[in-house]
Biopython code that builds the backbone (N, CA, C, O; Angstrom):
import numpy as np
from Bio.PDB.StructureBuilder import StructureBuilder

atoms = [
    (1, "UNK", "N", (105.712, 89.888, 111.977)),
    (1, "UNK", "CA", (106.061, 88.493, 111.849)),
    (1, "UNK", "C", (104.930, 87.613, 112.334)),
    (1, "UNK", "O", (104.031, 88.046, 113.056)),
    (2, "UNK", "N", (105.013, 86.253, 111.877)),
    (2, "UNK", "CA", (103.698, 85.331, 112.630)),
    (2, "UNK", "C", (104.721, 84.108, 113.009)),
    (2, "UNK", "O", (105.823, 84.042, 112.464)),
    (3, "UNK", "N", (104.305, 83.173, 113.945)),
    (3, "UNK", "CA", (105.388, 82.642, 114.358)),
    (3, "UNK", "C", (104.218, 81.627, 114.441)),
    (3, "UNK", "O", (103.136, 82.214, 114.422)),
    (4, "UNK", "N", (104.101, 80.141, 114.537)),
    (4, "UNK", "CA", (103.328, 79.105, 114.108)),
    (4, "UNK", "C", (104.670, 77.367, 115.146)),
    (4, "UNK", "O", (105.668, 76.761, 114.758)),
    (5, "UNK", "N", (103.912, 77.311, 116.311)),
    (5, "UNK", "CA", (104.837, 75.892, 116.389)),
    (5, "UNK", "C", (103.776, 75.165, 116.992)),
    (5, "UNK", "O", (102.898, 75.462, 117.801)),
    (6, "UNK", "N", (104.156, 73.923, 116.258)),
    (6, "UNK", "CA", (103.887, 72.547, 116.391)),
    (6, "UNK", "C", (102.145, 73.250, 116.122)),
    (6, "UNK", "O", (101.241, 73.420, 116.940)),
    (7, "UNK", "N", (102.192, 73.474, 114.938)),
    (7, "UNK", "CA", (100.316, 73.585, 114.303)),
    (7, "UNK", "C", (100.703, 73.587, 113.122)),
    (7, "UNK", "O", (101.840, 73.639, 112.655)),
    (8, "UNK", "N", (99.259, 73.502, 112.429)),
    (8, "UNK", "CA", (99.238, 73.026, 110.759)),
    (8, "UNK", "C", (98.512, 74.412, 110.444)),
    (8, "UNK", "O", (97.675, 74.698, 111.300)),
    (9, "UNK", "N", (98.648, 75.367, 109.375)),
    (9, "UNK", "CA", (98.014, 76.324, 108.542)),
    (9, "UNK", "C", (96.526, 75.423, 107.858)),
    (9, "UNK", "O", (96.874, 74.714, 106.913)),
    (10, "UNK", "N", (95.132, 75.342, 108.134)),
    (10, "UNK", "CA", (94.147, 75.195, 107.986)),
    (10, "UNK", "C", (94.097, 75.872, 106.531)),
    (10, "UNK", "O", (94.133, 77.087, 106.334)),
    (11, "UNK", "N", (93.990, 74.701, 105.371)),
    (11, "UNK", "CA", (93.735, 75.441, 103.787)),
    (11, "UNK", "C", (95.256, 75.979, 103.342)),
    (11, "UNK", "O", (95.322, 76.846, 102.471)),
    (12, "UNK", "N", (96.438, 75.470, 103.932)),
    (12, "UNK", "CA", (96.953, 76.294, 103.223)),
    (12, "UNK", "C", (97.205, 76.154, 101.690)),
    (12, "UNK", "O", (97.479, 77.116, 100.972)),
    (13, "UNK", "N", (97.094, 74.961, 101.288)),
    (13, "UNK", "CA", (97.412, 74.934, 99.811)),
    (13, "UNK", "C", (96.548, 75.494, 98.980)),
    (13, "UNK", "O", (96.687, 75.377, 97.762)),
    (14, "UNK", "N", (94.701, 76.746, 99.989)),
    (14, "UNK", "CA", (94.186, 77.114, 98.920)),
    (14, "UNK", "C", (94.168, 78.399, 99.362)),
    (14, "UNK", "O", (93.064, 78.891, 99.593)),
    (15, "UNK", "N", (95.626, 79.370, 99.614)),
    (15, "UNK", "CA", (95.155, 80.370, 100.380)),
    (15, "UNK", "C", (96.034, 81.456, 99.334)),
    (15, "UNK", "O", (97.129, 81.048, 98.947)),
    (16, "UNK", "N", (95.688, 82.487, 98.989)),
    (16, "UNK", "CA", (96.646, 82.919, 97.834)),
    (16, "UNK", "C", (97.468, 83.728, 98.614)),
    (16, "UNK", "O", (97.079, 84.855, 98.920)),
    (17, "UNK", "N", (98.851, 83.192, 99.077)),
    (17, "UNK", "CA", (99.716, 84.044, 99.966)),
    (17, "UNK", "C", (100.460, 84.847, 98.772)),
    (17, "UNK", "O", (100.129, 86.032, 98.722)),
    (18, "UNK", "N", (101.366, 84.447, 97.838)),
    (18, "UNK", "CA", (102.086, 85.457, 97.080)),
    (18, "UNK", "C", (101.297, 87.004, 96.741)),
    (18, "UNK", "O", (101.800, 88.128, 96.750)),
    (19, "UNK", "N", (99.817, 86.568, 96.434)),
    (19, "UNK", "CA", (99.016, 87.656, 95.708)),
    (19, "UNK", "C", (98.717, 88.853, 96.991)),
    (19, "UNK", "O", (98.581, 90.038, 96.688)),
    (20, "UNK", "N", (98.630, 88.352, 98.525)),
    (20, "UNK", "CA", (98.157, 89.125, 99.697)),
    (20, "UNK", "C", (99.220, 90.033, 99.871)),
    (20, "UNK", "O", (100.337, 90.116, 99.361)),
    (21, "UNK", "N", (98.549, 90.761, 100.794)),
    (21, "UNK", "CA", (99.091, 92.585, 101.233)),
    (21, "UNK", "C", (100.453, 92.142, 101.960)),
    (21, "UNK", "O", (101.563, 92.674, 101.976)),
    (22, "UNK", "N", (99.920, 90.883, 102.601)),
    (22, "UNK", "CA", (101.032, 90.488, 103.752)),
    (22, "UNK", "C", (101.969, 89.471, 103.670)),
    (22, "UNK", "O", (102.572, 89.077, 104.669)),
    (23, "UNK", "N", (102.261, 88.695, 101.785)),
    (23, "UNK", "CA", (102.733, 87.925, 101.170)),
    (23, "UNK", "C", (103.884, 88.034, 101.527)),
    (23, "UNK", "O", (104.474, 87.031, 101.125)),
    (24, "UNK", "N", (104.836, 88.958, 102.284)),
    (24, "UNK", "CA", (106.010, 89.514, 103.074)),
    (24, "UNK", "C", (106.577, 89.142, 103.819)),
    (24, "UNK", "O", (107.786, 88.922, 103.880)),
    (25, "UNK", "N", (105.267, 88.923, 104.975)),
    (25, "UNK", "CA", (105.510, 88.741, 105.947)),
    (25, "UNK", "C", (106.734, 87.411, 106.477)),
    (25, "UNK", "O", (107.083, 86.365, 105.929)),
    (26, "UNK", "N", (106.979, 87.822, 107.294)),
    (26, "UNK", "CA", (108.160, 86.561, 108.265)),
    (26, "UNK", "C", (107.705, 85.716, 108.755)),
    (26, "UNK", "O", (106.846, 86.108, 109.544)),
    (27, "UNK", "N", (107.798, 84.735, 108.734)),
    (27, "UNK", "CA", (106.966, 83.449, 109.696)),
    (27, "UNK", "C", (108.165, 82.414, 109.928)),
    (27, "UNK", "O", (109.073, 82.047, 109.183)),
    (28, "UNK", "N", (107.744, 82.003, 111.559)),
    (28, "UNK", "CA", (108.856, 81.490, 111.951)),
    (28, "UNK", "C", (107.930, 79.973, 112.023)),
    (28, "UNK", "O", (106.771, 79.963, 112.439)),
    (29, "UNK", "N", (108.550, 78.899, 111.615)),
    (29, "UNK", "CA", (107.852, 77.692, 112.411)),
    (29, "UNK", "C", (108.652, 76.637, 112.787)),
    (29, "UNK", "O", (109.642, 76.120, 112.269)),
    (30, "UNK", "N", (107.986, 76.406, 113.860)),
    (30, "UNK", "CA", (108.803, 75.306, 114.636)),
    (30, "UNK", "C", (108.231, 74.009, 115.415)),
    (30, "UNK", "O", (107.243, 74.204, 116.123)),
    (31, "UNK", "N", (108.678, 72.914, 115.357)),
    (31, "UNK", "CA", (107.998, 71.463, 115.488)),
    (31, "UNK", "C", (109.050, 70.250, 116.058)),
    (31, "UNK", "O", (110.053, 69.819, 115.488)),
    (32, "UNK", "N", (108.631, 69.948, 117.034)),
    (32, "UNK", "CA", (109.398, 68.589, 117.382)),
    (32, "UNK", "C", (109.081, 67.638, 116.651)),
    (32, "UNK", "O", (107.951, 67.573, 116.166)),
    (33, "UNK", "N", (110.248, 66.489, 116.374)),
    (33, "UNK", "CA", (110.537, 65.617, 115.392)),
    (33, "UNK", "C", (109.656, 64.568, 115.888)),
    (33, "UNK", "O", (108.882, 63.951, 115.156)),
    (34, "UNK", "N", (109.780, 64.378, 117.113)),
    (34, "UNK", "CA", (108.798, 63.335, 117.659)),
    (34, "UNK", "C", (107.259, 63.908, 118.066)),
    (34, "UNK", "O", (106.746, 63.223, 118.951)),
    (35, "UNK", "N", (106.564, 64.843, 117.672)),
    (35, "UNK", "CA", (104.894, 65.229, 117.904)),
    (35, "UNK", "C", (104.172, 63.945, 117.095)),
    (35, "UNK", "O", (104.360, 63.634, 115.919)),
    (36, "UNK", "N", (103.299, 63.296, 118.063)),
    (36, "UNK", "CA", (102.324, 62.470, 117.749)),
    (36, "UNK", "C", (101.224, 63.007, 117.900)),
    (36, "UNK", "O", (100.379, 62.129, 117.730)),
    (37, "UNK", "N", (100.577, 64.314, 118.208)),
    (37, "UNK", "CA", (99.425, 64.927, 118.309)),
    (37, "UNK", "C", (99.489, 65.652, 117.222)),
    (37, "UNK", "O", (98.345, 65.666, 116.768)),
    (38, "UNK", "N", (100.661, 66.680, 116.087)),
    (38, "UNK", "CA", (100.385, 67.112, 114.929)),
    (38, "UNK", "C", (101.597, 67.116, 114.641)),
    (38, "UNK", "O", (102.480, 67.832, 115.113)),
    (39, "UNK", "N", (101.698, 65.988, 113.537)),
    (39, "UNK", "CA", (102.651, 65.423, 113.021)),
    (39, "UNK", "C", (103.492, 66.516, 112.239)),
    (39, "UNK", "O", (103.016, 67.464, 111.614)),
    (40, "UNK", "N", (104.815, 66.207, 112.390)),
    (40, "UNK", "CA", (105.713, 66.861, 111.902)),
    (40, "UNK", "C", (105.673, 67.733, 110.527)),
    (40, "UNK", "O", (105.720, 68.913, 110.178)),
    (41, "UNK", "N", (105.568, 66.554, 110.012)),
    (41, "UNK", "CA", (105.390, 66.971, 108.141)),
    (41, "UNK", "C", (104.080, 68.035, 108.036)),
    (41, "UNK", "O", (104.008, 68.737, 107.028)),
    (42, "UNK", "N", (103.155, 68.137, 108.972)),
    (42, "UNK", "CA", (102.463, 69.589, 108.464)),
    (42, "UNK", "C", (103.315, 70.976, 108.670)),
    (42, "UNK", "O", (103.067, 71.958, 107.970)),
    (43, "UNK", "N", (104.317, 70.992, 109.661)),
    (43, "UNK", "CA", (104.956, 72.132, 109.444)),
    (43, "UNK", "C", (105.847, 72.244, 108.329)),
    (43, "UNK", "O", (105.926, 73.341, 107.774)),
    (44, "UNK", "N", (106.748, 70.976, 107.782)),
    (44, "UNK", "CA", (107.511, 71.036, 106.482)),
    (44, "UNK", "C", (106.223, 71.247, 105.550)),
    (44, "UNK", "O", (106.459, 72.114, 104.708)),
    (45, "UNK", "N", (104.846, 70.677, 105.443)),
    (45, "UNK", "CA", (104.119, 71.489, 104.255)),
    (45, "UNK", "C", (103.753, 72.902, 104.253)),
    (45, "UNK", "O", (103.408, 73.607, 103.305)),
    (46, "UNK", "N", (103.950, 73.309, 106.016)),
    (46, "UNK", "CA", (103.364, 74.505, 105.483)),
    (46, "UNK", "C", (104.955, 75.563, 105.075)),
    (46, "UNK", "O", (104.936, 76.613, 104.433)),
    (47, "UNK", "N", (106.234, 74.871, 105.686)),
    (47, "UNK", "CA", (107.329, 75.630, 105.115)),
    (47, "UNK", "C", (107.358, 75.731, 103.501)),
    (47, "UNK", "O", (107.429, 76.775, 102.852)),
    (48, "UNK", "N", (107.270, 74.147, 102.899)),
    (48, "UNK", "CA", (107.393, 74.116, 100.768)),
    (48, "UNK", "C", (105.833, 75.126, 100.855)),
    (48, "UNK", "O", (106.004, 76.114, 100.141)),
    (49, "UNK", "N", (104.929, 75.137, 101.273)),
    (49, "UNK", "CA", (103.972, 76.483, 100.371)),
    (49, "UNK", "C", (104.263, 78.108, 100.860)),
    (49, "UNK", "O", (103.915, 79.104, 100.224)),
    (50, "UNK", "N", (105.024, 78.092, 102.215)),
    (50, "UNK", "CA", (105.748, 79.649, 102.157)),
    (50, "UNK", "C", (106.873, 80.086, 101.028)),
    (50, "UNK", "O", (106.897, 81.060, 100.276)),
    (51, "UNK", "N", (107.622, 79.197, 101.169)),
    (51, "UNK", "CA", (108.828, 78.950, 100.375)),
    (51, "UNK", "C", (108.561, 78.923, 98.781)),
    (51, "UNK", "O", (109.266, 79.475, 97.937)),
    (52, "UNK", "N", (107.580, 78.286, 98.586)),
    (52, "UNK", "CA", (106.932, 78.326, 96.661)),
    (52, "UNK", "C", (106.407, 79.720, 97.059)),
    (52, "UNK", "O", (107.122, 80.556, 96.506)),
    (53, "UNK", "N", (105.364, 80.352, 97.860)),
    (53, "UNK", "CA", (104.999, 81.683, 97.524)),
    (53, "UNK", "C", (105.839, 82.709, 98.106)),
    (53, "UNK", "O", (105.366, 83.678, 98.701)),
    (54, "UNK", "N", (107.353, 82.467, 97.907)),
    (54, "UNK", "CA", (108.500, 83.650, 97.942)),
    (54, "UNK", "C", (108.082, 83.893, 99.321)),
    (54, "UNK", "O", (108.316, 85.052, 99.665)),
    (55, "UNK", "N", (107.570, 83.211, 100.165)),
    (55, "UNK", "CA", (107.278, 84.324, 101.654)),
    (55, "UNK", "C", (108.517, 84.024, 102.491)),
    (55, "UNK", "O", (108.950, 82.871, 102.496)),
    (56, "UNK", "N", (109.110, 84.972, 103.193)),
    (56, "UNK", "CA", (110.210, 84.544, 104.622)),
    (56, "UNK", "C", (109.951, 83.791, 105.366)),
    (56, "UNK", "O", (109.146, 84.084, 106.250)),
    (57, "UNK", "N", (110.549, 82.486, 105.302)),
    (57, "UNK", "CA", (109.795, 81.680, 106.314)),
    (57, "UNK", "C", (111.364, 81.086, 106.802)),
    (57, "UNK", "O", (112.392, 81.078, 106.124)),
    (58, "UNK", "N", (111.147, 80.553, 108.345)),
    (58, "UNK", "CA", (112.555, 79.997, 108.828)),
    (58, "UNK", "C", (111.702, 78.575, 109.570)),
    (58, "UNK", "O", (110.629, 78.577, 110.172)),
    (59, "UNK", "N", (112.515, 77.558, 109.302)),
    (59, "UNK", "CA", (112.017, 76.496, 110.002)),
    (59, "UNK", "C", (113.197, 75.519, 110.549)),
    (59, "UNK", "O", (114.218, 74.989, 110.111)),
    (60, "UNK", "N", (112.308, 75.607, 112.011)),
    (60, "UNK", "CA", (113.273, 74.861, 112.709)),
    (60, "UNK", "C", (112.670, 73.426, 113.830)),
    (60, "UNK", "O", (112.029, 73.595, 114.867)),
    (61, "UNK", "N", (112.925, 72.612, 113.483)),
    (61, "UNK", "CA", (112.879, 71.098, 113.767)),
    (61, "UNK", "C", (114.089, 70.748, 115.282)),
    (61, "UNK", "O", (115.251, 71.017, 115.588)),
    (62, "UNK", "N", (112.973, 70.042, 115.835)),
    (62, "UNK", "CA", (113.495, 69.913, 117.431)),
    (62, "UNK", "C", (113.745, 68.540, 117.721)),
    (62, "UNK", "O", (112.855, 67.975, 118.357)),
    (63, "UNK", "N", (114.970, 67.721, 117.336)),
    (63, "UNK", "CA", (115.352, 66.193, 117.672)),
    (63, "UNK", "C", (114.213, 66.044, 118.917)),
    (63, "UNK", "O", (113.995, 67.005, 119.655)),
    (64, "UNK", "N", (113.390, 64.541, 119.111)),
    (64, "UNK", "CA", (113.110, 64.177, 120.257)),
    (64, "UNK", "C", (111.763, 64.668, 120.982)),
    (64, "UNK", "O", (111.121, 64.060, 121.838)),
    (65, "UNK", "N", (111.519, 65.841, 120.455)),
    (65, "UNK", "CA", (110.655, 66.945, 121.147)),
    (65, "UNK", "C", (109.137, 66.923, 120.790)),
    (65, "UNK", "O", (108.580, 67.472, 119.839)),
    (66, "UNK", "N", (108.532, 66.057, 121.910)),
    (66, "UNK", "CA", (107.065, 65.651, 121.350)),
    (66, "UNK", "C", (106.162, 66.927, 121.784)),
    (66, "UNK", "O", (106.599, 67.784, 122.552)),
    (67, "UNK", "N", (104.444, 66.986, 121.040)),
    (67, "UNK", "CA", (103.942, 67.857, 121.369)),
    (67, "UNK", "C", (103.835, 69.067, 122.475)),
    (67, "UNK", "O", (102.762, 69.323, 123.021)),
    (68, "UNK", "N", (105.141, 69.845, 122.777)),
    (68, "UNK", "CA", (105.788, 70.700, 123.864)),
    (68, "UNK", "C", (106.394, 71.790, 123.072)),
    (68, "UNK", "O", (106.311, 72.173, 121.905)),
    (69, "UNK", "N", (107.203, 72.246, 124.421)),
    (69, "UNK", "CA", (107.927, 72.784, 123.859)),
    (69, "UNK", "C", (109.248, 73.065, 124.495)),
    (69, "UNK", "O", (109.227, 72.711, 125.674)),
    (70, "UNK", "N", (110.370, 73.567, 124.134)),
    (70, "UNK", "CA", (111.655, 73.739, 124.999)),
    (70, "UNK", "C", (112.494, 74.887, 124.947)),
    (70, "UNK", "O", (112.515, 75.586, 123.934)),
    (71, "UNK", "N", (113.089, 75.109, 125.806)),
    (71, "UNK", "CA", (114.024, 76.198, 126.126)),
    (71, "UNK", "C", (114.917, 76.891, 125.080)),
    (71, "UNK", "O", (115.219, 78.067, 125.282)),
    (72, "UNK", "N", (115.406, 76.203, 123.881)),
    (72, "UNK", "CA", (115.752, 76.626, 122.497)),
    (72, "UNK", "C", (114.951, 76.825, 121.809)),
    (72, "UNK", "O", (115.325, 77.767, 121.111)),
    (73, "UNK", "N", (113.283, 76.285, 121.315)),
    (73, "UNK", "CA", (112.493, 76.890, 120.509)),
    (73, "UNK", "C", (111.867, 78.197, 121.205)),
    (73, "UNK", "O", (111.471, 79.025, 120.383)),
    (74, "UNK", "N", (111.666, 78.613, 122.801)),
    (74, "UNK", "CA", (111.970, 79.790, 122.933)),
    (74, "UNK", "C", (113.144, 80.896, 122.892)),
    (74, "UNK", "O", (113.072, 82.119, 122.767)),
    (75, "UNK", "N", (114.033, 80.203, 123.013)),
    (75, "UNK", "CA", (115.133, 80.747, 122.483)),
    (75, "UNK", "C", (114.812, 81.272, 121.100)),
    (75, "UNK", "O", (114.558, 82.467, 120.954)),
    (76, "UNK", "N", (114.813, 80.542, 120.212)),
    (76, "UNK", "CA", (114.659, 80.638, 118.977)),
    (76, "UNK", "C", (113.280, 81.380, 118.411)),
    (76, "UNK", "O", (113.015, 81.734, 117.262)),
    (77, "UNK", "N", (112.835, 81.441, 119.106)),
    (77, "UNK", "CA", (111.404, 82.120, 118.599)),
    (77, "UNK", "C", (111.544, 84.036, 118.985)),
    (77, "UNK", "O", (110.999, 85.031, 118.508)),
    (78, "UNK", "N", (112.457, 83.833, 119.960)),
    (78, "UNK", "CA", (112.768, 85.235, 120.611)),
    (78, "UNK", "C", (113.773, 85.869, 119.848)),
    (78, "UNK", "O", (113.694, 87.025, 119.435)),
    (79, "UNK", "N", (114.800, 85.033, 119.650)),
    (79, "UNK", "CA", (115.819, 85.304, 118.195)),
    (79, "UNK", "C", (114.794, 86.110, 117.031)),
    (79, "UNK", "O", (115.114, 87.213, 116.587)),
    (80, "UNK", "N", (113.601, 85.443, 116.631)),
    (80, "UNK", "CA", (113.232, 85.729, 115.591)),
    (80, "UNK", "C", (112.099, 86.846, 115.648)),
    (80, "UNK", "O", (111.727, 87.476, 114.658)),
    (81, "UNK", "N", (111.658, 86.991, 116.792)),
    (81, "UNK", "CA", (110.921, 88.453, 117.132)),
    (81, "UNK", "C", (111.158, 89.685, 116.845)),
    (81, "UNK", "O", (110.597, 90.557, 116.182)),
    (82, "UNK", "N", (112.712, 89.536, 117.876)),
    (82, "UNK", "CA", (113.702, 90.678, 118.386)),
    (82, "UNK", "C", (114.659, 91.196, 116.601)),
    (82, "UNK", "O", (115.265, 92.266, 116.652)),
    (83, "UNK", "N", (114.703, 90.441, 115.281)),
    (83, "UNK", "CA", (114.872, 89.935, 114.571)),
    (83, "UNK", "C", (113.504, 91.196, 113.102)),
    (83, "UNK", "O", (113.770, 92.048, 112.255)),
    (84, "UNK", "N", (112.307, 90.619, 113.552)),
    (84, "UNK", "CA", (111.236, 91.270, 112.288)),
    (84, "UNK", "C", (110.714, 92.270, 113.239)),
    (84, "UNK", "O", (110.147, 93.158, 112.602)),
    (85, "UNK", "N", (110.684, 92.452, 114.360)),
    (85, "UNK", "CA", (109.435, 93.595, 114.674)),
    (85, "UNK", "C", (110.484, 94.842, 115.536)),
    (85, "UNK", "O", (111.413, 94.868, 116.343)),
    (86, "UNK", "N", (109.617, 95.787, 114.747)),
    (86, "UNK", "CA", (110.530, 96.938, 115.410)),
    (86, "UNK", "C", (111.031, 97.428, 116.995)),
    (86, "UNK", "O", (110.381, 97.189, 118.013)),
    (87, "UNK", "N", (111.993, 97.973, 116.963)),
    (87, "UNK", "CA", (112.296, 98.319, 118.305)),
    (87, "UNK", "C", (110.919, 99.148, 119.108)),
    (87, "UNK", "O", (111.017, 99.516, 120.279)),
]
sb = StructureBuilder()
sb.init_structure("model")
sb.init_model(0)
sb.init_chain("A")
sb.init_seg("    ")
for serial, (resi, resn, name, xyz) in enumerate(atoms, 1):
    if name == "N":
        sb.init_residue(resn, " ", resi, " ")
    sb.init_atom(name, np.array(xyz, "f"), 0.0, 1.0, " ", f" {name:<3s}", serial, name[0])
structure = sb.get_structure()
């Protein structure tokens, strides 16, 4: 799995994910609604180009939650570990 919060995928609209080995893969991302250091909407772009290249992607948006992080997106990130990678 790759797990990605509150960052932007560098190129992703020129990166050929469907065609790669690892086009599979799980990716979790997660972003507070209020980040003024990397604005929200790069994680919803990089969810619509997982999502157009069929990849597993889960995205989850944090009311309030400026460039940080909190006790449910670790929650939630641990959900999603325990979740793709083997025992």
């Amino acid at each position: 799995g790759c797990a990605m919060l509150s960052g932007w995928p560098p190129l992703a609209s020129k990166l050929d994910i469907a065609g790669s080995a690892n086009g599979k893969t799980p990716f979790f991302l997660a972003h507070g609604s209020s980040d003024g250091v990397v604005l929200p909407d790069c994680s919803r772009k990089a969810h619509a180009t997982l999502t157009n290249a069929d990849t597993p992607v889960q995205l989850e948006m944090y009311p309030g939650m400026a460039h940080s992080s909190c006790g449910k997106e670790i929650a939630d990130l641990g959900d999603f570990l325990e979740r793709v990678l083997p025992p």
